[in-house]
N, C-alpha and C positions, 0 to 999 in steps of 0.2 A: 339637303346639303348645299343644293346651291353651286354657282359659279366655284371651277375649281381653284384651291389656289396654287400658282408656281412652286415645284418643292426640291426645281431642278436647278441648276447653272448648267445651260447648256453649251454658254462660249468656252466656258472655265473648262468644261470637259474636253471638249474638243483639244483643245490648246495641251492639256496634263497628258493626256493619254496618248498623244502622239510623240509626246517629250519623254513618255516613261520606254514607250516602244523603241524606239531611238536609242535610248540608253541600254535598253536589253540587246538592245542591237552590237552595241559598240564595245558588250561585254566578252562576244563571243570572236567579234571581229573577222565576221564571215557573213554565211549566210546565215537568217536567221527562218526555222520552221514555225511560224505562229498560228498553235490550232486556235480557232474560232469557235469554241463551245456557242450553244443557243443558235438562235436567230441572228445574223450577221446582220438583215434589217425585215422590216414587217416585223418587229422586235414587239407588237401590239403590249404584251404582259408587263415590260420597263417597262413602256409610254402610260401606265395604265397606276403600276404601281409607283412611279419617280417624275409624277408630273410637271411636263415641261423639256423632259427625254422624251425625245420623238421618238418615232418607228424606223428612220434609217439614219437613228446619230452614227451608230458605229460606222456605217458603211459614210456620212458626211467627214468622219475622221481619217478613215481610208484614204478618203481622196487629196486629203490634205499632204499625203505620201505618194501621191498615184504613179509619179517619175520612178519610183525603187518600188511599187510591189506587183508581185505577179501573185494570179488568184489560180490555186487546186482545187477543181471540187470533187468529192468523196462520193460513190456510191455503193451502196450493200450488195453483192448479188443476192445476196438472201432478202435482204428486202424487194428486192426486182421480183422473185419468185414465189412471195408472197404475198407482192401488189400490196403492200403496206402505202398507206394514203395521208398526207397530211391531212390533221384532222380540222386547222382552219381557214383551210382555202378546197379542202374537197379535193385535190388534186393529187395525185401517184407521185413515187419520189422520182418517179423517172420523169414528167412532165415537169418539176418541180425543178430538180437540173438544169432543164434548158429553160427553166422561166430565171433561175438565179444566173446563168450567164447571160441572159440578154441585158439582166438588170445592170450587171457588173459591167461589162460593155455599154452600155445608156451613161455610165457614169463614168467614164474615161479607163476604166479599171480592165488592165490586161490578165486575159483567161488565157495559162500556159495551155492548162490540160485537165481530162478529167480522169479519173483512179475508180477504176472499177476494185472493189474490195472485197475477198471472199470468194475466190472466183473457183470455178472448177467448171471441169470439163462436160458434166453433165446438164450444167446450166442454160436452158435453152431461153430464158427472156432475157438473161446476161448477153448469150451470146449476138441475139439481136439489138439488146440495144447498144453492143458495141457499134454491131456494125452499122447502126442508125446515126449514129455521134461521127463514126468517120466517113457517113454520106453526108454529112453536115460540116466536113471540113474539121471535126477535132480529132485533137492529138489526142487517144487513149491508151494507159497502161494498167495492167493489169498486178493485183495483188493478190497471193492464193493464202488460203488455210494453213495457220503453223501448228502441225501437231503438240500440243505441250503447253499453247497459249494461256495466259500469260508467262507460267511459272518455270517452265522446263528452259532457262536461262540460258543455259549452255547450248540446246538443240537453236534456239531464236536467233542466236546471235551466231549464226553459223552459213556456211552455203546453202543446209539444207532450208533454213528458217527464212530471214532475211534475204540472205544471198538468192534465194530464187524469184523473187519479185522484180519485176522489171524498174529501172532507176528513171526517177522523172525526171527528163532535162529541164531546168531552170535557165531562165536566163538574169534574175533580179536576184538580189540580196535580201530582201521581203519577201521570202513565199507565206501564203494566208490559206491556208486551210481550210475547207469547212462544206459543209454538206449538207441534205436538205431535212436530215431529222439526228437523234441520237443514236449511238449503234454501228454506225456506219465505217468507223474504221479509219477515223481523224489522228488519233495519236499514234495507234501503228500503221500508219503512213510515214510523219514526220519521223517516227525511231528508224523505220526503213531506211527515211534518208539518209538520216544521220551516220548508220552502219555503212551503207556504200558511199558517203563523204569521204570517212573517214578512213576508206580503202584508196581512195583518188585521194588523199590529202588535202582536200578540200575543209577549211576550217568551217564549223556550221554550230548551232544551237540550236535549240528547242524551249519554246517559253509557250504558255497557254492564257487566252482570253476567256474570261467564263462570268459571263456579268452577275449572276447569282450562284452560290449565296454571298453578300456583300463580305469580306475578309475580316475588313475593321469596323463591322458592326455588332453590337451583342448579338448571343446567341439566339433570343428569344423577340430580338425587334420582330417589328412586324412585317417589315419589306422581306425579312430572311423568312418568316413562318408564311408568309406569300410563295415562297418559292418552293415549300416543302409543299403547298395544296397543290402548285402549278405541275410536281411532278411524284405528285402520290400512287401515282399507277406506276411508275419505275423505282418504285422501293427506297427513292433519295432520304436519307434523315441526316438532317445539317448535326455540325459535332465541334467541337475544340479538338482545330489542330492536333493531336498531342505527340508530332515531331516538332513543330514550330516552339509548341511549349518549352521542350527539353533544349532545343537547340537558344532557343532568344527569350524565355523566362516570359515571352508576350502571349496573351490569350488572341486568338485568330480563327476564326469561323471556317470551317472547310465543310465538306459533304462526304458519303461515309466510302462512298464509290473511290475519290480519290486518296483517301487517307489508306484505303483498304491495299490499294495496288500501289501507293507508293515504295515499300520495300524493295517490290519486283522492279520496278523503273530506276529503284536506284542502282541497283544491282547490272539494269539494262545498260546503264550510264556509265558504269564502271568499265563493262565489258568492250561498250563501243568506245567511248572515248578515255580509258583508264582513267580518271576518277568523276565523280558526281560531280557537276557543278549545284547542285540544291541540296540542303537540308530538310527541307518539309516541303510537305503540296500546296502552302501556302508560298513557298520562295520561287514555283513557279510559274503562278500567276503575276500578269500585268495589268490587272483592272485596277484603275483610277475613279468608278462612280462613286466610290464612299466618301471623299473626296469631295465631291462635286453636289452635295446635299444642300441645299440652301436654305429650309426649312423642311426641318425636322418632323414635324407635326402634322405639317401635310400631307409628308409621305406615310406616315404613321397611319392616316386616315383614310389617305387611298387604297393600302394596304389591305386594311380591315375589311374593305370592300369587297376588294379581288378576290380576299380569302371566300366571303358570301359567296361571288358568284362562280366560284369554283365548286364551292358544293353544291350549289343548286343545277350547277350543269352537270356534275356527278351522277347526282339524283336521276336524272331526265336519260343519262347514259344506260345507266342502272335498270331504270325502269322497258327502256324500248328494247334492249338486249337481254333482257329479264336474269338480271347477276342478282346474288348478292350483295348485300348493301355494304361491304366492304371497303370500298375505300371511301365512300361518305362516309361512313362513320369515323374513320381515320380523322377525314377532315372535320367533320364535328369535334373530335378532340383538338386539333386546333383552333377550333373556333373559341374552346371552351378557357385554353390559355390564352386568348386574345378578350379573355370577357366580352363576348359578343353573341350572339342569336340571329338566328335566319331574318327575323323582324327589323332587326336595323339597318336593313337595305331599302330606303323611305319609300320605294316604288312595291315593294310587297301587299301592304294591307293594302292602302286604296285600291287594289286591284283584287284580291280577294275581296273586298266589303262588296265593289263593284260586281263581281260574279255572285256571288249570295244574294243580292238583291235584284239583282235582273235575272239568275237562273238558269243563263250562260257563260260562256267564254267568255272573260271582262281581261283588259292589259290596262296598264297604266305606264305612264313615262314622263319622266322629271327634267324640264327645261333645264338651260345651261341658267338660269335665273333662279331656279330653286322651285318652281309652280310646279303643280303635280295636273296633267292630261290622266282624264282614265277615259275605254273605249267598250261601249257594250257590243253585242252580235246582232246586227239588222238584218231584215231579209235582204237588204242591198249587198252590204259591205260585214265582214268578217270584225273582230275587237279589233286587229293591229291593223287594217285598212281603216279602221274608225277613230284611233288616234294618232295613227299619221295625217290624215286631213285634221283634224283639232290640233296639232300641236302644230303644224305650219299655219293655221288662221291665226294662233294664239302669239306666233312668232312673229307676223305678220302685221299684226293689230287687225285683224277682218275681225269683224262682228261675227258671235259664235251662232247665230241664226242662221246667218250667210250661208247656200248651202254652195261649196266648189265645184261640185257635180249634181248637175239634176237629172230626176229620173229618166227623163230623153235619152240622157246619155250611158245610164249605166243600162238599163233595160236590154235595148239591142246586143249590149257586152254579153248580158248574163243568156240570151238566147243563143246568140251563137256557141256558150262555152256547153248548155243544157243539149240543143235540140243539133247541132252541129259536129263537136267536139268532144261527147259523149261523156261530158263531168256530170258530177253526183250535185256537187255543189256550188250553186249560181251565186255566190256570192263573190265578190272583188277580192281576191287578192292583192295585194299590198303591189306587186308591181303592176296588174292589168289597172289601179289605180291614178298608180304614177303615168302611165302610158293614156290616161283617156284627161288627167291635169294637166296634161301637156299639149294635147290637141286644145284644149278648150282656152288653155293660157293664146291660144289664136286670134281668139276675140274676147276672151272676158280676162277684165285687168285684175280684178281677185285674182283668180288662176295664176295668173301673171304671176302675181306679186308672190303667193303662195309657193309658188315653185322657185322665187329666189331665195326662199328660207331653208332649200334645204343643204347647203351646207353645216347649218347652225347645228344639225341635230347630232353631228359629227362628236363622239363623246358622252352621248346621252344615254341614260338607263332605262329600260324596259323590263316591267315584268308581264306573264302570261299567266293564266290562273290554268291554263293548257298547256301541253308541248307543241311548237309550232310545227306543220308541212315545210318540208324545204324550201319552196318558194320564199314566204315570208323570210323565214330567219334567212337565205340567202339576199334577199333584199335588206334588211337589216344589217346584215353584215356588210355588204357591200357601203351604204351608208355610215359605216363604222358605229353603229346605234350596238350598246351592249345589252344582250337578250340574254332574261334570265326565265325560267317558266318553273313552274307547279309540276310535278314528277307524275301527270295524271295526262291520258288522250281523252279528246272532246267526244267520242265514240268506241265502242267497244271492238268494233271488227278487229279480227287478226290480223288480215292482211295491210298492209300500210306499203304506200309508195317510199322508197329511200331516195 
């Protein structure tokens, strides 16, 4: 594939989406509740599928309002008590919380308060991490269980419903919503507010950000069938509006989640504020990226991608937790509407041919230039320690003979990790690599040089003909390098470190 190409307008965005926000603002002429579906930023899946969308456009647009918005953040107690984990950073939503308010704070952006959601009395990691948040100086309030949710109309919009949730003081006209996964209890927050606004006469709205699936895109593009793999394990199936339809004669893409509860929200809407301000779940979205597409084709292609390594990370899910192959085959059906095969991910075959022929572990990874690195298994270095030093020599222009580490120096590593540290396996891991190219970049200018390359790889695709050890793929990840592997372990044992 090669050098990606730009498929975004990233100023264009910026500029549309805080002018549309604005405008939903000045509809309600109060305060305005704007839930933040998705990732607010580390948006990785845009940046991936709408290239040239960074990872924190939204929260760059944000700031661009930062004088009018205060930030909510949402937590589950049922997630708290279930220790539900973000699955790309490895981190608890409870950690995840106070990583997204340092972030928000780092960027000018005032954090009123956090909304614990779901709460009850018997909740004992709830109840600590309240009181962890107000040893840490925040304001938290508390949301409990509506008997009847969504549907018992009458009971929600009541004292008993609503009415017992504690009211979040704002003090901005932009409150922003949003939390560290889905589930968490973002929309009935802002309906909360809205119900005790509208007991204080307080004028307020409610509008929703949700970058996928795109509104004004057909149903079947590929950025939207990207978002159906990105959440196949939550049962999402994108759909035509068909209240938009009836109401504006306009075809409009929604997801089935929203179209499903909009009756009850409008109904919601009626009650708190005697009548609806929306006709369909498309009128109360404000997403501006469809908009903002600059080349069509590119996104179309990066898409195609995403969709691959969604199944192939399915696959590898599938396999280590020993499911059914269910929701890859889901995504296999989408592959099968996007006319595409596992094969057309250019870093597949070189890396199997690579293992068939050497009889181990082989990876391969595809320069931001289009070259394809493949890595075999040495008794030195593991495949993904063997083409991460090839693909920074190759970055670098080092002669591929050149070796970056010589035996001097890995030896001693692999004794201490053997005879020491009681590992199984003496070979380099991809970070004790990086850590022994960094001493040597000391005095040898290869190294040196070698080690400047590794921004470059920022974006790059990897395959495994194995499923990687955390280590690895957490170095890779952290690199932002996209690892995709073979639904197979290099070893049979049961037991596996997680």
């Amino acid at each position: 594939m090669g050098a990606q190409t730009i498929g975004f307008d990233r100023e264009k965005y910026l500029r549309l989406q805080a002018e549309h926000i604005n405008a939903r603002r000045a509809k309600f002429g109060g305060k305005l509740y704007l839930e933040f579906g998705g990732k607010l930023f580390d948006d990785f899946h845009a940046s991936r599928v709408l290239p040239g969308f960074t990872p924190d456009n939204k929260l760059v647009m944000l700031q661009t309002l930062k004088d009018e918005v205060e930030m909510v953040v949402v937590v589950s107690a049922r997630d708290l008590v279930a220790n539900k984990v973000r699955a790309d950073l490895g981190i608890g939503y409870d950690a995840d919380a106070l990583r997204l308010i340092d972030e928000f704070r780092a960027r000018g952006l005032h954090v009123g308060s956090v909304v614990i959601s779901h709460m009850t009395d018997d909740n004992k990691p709830a109840k600590a991490f309240k009181r962890k948040l107000e040893r840490l100086g925040l304001t938290v309030y508390r949301h409990f269980p509506i008997k009847g949710y969504p549907n018992d109309v009458q009971h929600i919009v009541s004292d008993e419903g609503y009415g017992k949730n504690d009211y979040i003081e704002t003090t901005r006209d932009l409150v922003v919503v949003t939390a560290p996964g889905p589930g968490s209890g973002k929309m009935a927050t802002c309906l909360s507010q809205l119900f005790h606004d509208h007991r204080r006469g307080i004028p307020s709205g409610y509008a929703k950000f949700e970058t996928f699936p795109i509104w004004n895109l057909p149903l079947d593009h590929p950025i939207n069938i990207a978002y159906e793999a990105a959440t196949v394990d939550l049962d999402d199936v994108n759909m035509i509006d068909p209240f938009h339809l009836e109401a504006y004669g306009e075809k409009c893409v929604n997801y089935n989640r929203d179209v499903e509860i909009f009756p009850v929200l409008n109904l919601l809407f009626e009650r708190i504020m005697e009548r609806s301000p929306y006709k369909s779940p498309t009128d109360m979205g404000v997403n501006m990226v469809g908009q903002c597409i600059s080349d069509d084709e590119a996104c179309r292609a990066a898409s195609k991608q995403e969709v691959i390594r969604r199944y192939y990370r399915t696959l590898a899910i599938e396999r280590r937790d020993a499911l059914e192959p269910v929701l890859s085959e889901r995504i296999a059906l989408l592959m099968s509407r996007l006319g595409i095969t596992s094969e057309d991910r250019p870093v597949v075959e070189p890396a199997l041919r690579t293992a068939k022929r050497t009889k181990g572990p082989a990876a391969a990874i595809e320069l931001p230039d289009g070259r394809i690195i493949t890595g075999k298994t040495t008794s030195l270095l593991g495949c993904c320690s063997a083409i991460l030093l090839d693909a920074l020599k190759a970055l670098a222009g080092i002669d591929d003979k050149v070796r970056l580490l010589s035996p001097e120096t890995v030896v001693p590593i692999q004794t201490l990790k053997t005879q020491h540290l009681g590992s199984r396996n003496p070979r380099l891991h991809t970070d004790e690599v990086l850590i022994a190219l960094s001493v040597g970049a000391n005095h040898d200018e290869n190294a040196r040089r070698a080690l400047a390359e590794l921004p470059k790889l920022r974006g790059c695709d990897v395959h495994s003909s194995v499923i990687l050890g955390p280590v690895d793929e957490g170095i890779f990840r952290s690199l932002g390098v996209q690892v995709t592997t073979e639904p197979v372990y290099q070893s049979k044992k049961l037991y596996r470190k997680s």
